[in-house]
DSSP file (Angstrom, degrees, kcal/mol; ACC not computed):
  #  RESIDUE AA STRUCTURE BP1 BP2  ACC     N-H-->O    O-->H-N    N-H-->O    O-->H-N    TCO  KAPPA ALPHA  PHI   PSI    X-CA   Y-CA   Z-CA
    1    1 A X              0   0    0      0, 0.0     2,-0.4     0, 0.0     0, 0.0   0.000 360.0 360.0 360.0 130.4  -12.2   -1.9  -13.7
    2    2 A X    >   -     0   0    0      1,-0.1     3,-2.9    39,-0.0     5,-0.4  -0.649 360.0-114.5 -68.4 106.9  -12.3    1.1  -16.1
    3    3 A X  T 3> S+     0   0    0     -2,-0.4     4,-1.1     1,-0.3     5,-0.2   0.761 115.7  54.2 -38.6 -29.0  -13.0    4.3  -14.4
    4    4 A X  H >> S+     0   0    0     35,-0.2     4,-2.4     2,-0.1     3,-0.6   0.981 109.7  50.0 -73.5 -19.8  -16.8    4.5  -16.6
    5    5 A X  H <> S+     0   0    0     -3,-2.9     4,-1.2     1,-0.2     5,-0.2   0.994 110.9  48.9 -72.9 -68.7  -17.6    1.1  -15.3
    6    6 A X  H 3> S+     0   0    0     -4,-0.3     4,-1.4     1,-0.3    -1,-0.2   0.514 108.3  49.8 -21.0 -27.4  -16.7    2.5  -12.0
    7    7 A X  H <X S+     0   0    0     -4,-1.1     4,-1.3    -3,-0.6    -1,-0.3   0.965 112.5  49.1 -83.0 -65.2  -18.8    5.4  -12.4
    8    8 A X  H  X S+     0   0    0     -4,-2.4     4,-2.8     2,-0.2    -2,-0.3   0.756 111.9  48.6 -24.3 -65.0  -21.7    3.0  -13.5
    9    9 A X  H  X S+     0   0    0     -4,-1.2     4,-0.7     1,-0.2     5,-0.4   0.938 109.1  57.8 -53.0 -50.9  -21.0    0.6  -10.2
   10   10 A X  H  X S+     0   0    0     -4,-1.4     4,-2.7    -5,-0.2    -2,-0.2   0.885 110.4  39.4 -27.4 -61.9  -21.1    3.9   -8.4
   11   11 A X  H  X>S+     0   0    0     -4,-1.3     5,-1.6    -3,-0.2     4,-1.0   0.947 114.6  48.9 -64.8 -54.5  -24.6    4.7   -9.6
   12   12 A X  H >X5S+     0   0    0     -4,-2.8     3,-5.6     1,-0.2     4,-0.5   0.756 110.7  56.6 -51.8 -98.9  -26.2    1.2   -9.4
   13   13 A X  H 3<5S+     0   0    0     -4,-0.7    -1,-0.2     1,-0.4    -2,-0.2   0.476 118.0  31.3 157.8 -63.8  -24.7    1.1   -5.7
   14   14 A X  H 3<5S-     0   0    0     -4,-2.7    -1,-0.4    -5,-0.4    -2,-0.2   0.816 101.9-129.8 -79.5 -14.0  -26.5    4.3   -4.8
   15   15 A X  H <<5 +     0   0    0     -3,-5.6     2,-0.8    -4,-1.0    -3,-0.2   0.912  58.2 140.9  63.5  46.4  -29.3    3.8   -6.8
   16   16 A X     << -     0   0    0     -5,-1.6    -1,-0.2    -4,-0.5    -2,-0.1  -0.776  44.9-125.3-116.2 134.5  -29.1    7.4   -8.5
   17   17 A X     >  -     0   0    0     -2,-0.8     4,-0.5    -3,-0.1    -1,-0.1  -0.193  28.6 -97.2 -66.3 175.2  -29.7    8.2  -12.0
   18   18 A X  H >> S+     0   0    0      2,-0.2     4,-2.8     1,-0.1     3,-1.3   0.946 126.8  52.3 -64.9 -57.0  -27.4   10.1  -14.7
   19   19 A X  H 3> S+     0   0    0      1,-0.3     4,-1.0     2,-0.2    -1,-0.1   0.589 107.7  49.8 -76.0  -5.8  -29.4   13.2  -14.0
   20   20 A X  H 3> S+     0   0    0      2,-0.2     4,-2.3     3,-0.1     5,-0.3   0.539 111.4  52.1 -49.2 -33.0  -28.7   13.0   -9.9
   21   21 A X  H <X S+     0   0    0     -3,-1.3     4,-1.8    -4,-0.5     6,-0.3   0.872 112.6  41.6 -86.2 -31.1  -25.2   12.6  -10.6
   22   22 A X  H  X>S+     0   0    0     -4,-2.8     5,-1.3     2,-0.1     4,-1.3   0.999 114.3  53.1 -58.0 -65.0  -25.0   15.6  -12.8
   23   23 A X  H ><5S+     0   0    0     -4,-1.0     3,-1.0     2,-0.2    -2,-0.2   0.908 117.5  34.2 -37.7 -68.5  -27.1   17.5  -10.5
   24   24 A X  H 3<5S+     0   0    0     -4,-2.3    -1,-0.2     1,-0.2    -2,-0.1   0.926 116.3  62.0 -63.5 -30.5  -24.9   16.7   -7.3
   25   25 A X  H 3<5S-     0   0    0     -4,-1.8    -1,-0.2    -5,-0.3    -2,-0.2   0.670 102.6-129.1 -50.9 -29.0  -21.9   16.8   -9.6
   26   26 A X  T <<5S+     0   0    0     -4,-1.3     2,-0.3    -3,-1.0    -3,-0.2   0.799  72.4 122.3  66.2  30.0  -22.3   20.4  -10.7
   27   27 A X      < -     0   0    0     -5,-1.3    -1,-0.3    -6,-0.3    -2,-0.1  -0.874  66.1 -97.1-122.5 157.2  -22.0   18.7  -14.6
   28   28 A X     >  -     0   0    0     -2,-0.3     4,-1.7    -3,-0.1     3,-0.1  -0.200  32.9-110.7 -75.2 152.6  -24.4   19.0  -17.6
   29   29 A X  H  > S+     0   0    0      1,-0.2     4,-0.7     2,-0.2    -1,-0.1   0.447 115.7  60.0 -80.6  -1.2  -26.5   16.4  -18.1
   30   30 A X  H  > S+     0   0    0      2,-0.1     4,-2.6     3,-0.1    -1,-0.2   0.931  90.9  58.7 -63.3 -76.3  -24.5   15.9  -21.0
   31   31 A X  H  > S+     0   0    0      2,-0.2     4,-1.2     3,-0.2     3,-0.3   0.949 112.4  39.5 -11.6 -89.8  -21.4   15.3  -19.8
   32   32 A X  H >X S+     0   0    0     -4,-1.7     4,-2.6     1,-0.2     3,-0.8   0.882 113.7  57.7 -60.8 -43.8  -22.3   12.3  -17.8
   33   33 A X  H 3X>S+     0   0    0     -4,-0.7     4,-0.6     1,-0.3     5,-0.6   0.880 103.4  48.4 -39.0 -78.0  -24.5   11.3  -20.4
   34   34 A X  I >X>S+     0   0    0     -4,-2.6     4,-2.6    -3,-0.3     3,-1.5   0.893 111.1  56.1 -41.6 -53.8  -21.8   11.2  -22.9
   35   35 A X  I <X5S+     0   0    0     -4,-1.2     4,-1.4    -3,-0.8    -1,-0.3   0.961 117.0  32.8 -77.1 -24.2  -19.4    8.9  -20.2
   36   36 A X  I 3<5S+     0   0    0     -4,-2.6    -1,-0.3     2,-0.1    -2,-0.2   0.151 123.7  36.0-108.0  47.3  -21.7    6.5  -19.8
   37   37 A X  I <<5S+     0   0    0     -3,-1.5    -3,-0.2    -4,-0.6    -2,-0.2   0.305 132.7  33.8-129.0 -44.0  -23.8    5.9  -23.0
   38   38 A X  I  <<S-     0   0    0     -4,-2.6    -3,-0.2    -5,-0.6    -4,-0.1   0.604 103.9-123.5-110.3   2.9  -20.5    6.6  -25.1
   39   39 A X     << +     0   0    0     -4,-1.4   -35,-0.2    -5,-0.6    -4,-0.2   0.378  50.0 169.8 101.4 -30.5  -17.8    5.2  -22.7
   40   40 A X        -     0   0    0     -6,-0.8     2,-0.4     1,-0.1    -1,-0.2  -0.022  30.9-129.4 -50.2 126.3  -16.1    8.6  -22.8
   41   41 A X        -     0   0    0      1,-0.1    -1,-0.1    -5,-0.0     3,-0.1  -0.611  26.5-118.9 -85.2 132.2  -13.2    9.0  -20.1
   42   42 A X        -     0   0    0     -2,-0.4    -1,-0.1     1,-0.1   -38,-0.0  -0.284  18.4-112.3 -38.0 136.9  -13.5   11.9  -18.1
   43   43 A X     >  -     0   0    0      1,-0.1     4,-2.4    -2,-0.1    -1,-0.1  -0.143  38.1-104.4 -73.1 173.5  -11.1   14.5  -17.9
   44   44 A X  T  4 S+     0   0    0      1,-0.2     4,-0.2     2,-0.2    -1,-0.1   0.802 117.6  46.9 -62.2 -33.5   -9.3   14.7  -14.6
   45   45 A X  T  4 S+     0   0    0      2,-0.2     4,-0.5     1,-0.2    -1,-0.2   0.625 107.4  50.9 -98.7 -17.0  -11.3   17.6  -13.6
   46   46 A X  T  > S+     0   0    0      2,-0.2     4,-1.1     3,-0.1    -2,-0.2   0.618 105.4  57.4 -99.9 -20.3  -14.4   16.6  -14.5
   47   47 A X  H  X S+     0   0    0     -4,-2.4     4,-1.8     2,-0.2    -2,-0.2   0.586 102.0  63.7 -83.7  -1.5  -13.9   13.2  -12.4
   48   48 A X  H  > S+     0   0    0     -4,-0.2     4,-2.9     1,-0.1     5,-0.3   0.883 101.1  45.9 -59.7 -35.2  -13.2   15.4   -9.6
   49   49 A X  H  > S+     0   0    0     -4,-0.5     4,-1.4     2,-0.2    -2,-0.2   0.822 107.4  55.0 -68.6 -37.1  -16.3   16.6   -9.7
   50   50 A X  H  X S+     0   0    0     -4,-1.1     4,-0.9     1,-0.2    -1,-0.2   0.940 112.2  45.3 -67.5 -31.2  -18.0   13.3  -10.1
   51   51 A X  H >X>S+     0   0    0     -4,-1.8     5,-2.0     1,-0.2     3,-1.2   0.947 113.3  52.2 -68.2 -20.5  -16.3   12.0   -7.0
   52   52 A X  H 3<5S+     0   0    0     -4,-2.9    -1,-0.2     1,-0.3    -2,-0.2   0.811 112.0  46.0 -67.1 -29.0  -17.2   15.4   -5.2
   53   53 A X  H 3<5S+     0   0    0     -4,-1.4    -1,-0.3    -5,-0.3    -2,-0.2   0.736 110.5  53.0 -88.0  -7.8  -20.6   14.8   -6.3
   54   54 A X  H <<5S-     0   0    0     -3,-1.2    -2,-0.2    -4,-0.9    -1,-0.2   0.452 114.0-111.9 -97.8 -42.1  -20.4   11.2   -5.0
   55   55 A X  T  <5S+     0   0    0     -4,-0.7    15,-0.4     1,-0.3    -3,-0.2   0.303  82.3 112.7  90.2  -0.7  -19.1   12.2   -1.3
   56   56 A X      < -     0   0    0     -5,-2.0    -1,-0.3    -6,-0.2     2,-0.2  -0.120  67.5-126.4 -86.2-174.3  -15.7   10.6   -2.2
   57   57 A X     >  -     0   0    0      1,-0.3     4,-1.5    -3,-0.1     5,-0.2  -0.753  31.8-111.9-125.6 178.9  -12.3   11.4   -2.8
   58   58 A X  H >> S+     0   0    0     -2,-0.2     4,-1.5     2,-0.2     3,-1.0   0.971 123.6  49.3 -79.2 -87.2  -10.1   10.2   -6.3
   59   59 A X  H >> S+     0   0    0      1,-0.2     4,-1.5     2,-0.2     3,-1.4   0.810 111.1  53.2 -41.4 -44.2   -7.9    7.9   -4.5
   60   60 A X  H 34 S+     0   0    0      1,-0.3     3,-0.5     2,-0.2    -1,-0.2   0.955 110.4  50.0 -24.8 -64.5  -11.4    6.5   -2.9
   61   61 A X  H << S+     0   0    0     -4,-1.5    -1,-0.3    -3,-1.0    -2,-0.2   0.495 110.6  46.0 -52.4 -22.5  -12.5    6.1   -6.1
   62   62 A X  H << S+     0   0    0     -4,-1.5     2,-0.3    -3,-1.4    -1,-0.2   0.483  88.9  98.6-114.4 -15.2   -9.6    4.3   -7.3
   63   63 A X     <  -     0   0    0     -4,-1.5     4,-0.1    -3,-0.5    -3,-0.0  -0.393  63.9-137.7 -95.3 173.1   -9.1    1.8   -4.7
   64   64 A X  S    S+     0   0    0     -2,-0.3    -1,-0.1     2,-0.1     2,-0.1   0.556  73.2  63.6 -92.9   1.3  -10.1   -1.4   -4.8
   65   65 A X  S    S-     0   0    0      1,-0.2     2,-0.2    -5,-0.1    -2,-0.0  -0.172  99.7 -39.5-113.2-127.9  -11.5   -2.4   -1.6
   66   66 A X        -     0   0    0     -2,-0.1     2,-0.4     1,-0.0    -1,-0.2  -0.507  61.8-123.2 -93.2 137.0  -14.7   -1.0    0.2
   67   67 A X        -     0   0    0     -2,-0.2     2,-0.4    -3,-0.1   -11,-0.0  -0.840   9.8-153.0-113.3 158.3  -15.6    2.8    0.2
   68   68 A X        -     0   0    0     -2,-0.4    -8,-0.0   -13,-0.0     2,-0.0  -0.903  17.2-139.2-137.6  91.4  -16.1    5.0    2.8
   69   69 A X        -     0   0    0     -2,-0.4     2,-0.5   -13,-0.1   -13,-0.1  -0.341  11.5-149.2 -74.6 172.0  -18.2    7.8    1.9
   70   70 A X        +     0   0    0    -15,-0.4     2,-0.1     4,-0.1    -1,-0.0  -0.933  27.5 163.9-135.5 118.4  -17.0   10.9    3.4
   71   71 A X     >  -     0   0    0     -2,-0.5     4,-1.3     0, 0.0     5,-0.1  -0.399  57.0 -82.5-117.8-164.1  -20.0   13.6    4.4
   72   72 A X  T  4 S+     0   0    0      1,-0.2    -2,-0.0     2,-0.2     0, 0.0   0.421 132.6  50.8 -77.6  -1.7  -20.1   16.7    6.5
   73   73 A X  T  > S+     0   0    0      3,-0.1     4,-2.7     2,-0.1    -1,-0.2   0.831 107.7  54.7-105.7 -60.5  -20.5   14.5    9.6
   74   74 A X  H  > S+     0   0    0      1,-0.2     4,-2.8     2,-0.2    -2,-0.2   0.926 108.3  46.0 -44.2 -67.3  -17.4   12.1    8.7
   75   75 A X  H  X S+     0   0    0     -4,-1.3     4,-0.6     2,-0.3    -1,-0.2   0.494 104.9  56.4 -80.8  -5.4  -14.8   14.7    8.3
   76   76 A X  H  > S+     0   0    0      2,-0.1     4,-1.7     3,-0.1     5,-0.5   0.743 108.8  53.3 -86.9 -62.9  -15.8   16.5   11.5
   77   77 A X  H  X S+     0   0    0     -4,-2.7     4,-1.8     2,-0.2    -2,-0.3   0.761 114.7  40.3 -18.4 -43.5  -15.1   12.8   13.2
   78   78 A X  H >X S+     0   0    0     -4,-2.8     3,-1.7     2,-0.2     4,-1.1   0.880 111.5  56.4 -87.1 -82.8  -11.6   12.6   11.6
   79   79 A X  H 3X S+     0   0    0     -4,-0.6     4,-0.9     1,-0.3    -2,-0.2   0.372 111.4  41.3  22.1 -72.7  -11.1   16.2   12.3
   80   80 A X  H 3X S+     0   0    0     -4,-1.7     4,-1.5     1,-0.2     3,-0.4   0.891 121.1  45.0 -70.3 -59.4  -11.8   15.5   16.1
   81   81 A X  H << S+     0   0    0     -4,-1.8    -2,-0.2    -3,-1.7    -1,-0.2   0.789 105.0  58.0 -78.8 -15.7   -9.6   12.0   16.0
   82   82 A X  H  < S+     0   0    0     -4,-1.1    -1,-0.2     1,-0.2    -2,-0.2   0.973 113.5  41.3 -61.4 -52.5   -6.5   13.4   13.9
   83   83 A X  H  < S+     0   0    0     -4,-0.9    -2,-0.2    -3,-0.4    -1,-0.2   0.791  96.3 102.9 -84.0 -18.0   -6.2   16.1   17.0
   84   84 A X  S  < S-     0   0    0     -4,-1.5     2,-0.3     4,-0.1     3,-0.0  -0.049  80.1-121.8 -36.6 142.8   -6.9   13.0   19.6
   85   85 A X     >  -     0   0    0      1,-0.1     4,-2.7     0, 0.0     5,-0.4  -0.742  30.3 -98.5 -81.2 163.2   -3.5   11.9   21.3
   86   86 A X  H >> S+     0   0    0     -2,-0.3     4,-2.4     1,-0.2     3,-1.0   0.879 127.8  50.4 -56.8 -68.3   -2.5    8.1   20.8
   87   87 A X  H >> S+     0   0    0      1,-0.3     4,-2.2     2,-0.2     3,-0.6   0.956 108.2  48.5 -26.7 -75.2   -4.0    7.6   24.6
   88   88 A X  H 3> S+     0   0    0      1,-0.3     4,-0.8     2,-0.2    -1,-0.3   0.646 117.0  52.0 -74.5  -3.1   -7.6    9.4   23.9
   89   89 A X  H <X S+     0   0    0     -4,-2.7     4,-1.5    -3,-1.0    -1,-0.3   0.908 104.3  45.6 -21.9 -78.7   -7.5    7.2   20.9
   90   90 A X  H <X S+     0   0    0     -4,-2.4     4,-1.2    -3,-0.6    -2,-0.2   0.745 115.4  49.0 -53.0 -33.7   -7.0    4.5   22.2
   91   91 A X  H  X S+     0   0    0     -4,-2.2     4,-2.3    -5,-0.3    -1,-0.2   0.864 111.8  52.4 -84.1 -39.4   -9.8    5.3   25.0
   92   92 A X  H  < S+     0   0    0     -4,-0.8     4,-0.2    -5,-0.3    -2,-0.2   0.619 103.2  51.7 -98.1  12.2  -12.5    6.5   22.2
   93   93 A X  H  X S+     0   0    0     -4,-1.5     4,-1.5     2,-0.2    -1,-0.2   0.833 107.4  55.3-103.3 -26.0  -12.4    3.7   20.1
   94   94 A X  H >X S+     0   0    0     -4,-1.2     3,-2.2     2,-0.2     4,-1.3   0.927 109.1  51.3 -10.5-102.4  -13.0    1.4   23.4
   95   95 A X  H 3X S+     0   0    0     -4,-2.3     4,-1.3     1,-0.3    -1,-0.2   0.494 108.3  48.8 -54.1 -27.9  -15.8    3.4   23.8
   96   96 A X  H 34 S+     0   0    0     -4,-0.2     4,-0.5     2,-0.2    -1,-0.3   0.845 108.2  52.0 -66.9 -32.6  -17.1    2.9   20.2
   97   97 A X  H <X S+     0   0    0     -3,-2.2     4,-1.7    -4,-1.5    -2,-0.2   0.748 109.3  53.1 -57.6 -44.8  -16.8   -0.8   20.3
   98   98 A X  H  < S+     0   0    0     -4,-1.3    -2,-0.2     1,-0.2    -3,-0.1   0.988 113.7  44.7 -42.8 -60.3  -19.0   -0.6   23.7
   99   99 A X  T  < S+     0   0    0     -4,-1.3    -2,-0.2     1,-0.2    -1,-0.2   0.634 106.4  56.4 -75.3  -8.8  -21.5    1.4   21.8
  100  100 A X  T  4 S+     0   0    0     -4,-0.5     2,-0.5    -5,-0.1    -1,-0.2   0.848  89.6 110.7 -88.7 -35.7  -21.5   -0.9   18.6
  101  101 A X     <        0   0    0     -4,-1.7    -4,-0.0     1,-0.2    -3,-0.0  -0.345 360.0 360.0 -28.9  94.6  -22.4   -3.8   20.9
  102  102 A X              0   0    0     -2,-0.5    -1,-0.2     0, 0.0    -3,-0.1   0.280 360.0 360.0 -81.2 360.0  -25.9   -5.6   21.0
């Protein structure tokens, strides 16, 4: 898939318009306009922006299986589990598996 079709799935997916993705994006309504009506690839720096505006990251954005948005919420979670040791890992994803239980 070609990163404007990507952009496109992105949008259908969230159900956002061009001018919400500019908006969160911090790009003219132009810009996007231009990559998806004319196809135009983004510069490098301006598909940062989209993914920033997206909640993703470029490699996110680039892989091919299921994405993961990443909010303010997310990244305190990894935060927290990066400093976990391999034990209190091991202990708090038990305890998430409890809680995901019906």
């Amino acid at each position: 898939m070609d990163v404007t079709e990507k952009i496109k799935q992105l949008l259908e997916q969230r159900g956002w318009s061009a001018y919400r993705l500019a908006k969160e994006s911090d790009l003219s309504d132009s810009t996007i306009a231009n990559i998806i009506k004319r196809n135009a690839v983004p510069s490098v720096t301006t598909l940062e922006s989209i993914c920033k505006g997206f909640g993703i990251t470029m490699s996110q954005f680039f892989a091919d299986g299921e994405l993961i948005e990443v909010n303010d919420k997310t990244r305190d979670l990894l935060d927290c589990w990066s400093a976990l040791s391999e034990e209190q890992r091991d202990a708090a994803l038990i305890l998430l598996k409890k809680m995901n239980q019906k």
